[in-house]
DRENLUM-340196 format. One line per field, with one value per residue: residue number from 1; residue in three letters; x, y, z of N, C-alpha, C in turn. Coordinates in steps of 0.1 Angstrom, whole numbers. Layout:
% residues N
num: (NUM,...)
residuo: (ALA,...)
n_px: (X,...)
n_py: (Y,...)
n_pz: (Z,...)
ca_px: (X,...)
ca_py: (Y,...)
ca_pz: (Z,...)
c_px: (X,...)
c_py: (Y,...)
c_pz: (Z,...)
This chain:
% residues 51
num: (1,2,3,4,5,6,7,8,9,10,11,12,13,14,15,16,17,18,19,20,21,22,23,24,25,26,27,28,29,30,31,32,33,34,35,36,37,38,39,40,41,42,43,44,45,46,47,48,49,50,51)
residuo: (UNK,UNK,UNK,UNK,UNK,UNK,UNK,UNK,UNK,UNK,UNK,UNK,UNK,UNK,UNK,UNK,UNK,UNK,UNK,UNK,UNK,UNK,UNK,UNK,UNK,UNK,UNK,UNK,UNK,UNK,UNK,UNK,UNK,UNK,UNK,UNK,UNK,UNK,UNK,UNK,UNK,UNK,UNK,UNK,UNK,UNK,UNK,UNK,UNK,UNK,UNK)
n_px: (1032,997,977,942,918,891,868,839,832,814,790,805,830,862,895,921,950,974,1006,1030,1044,1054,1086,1108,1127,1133,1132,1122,1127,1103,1098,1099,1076,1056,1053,1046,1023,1010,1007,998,970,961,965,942,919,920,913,890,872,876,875)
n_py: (1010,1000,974,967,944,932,905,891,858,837,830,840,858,874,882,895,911,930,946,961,949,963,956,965,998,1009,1027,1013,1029,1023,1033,1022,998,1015,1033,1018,1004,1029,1031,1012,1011,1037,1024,1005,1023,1038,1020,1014,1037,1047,1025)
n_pz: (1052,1053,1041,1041,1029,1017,1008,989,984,967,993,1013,1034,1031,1044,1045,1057,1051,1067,1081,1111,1142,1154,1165,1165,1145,1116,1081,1051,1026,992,970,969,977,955,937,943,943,915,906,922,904,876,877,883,863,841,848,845,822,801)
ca_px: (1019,988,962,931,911,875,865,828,834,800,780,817,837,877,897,932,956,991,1012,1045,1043,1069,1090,1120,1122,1142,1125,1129,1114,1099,1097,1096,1068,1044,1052,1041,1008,998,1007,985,955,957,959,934,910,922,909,875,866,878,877)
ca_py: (1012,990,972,956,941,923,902,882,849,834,834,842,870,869,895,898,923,925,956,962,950,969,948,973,1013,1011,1026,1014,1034,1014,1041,1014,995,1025,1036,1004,1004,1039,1026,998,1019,1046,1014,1000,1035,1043,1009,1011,1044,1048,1011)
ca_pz: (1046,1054,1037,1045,1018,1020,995,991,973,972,1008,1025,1032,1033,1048,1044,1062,1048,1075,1089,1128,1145,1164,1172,1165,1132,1106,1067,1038,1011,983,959,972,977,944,930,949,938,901,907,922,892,863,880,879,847,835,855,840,805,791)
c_px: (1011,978,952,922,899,868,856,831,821,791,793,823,850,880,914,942,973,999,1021,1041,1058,1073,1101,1118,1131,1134,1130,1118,1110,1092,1088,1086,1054,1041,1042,1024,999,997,995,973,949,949,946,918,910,910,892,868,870,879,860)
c_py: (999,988,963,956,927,921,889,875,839,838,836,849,867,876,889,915,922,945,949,960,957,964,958,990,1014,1010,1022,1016,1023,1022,1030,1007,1004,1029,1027,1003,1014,1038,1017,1001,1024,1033,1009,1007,1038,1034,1009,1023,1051,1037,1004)
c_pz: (1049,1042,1038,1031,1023,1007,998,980,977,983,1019,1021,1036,1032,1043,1047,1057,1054,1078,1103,1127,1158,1168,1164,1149,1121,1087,1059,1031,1001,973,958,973,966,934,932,941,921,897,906,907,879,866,879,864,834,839,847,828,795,792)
């Protein structure tokens, strides 16, 4: 899973990319990491439009 994130902190913008390079063909799931993310998203919606 990728993500790019862009964020203005005064008159500057700051990017950040945090992905898997793939250096060899060996795939490894990360359930638990994805899971986490979409946990994150929801709390994060949940909070934006009911609080």
């Amino acid at each position: 899973m990728h993500h790019f994130d862009i964020q203005k902190i005064g008159d500057t913008y700051y990017y950040v990319y945090d992905g898997n390079r793939l250096e060899n063909t060996e795939k490894i799931w990360n359930i638990k990491g994805a899971l986490k993310m979409n946990y994150c998203d929801f709390k994060n919606w949940w909070y934006q439009n009911f609080n």
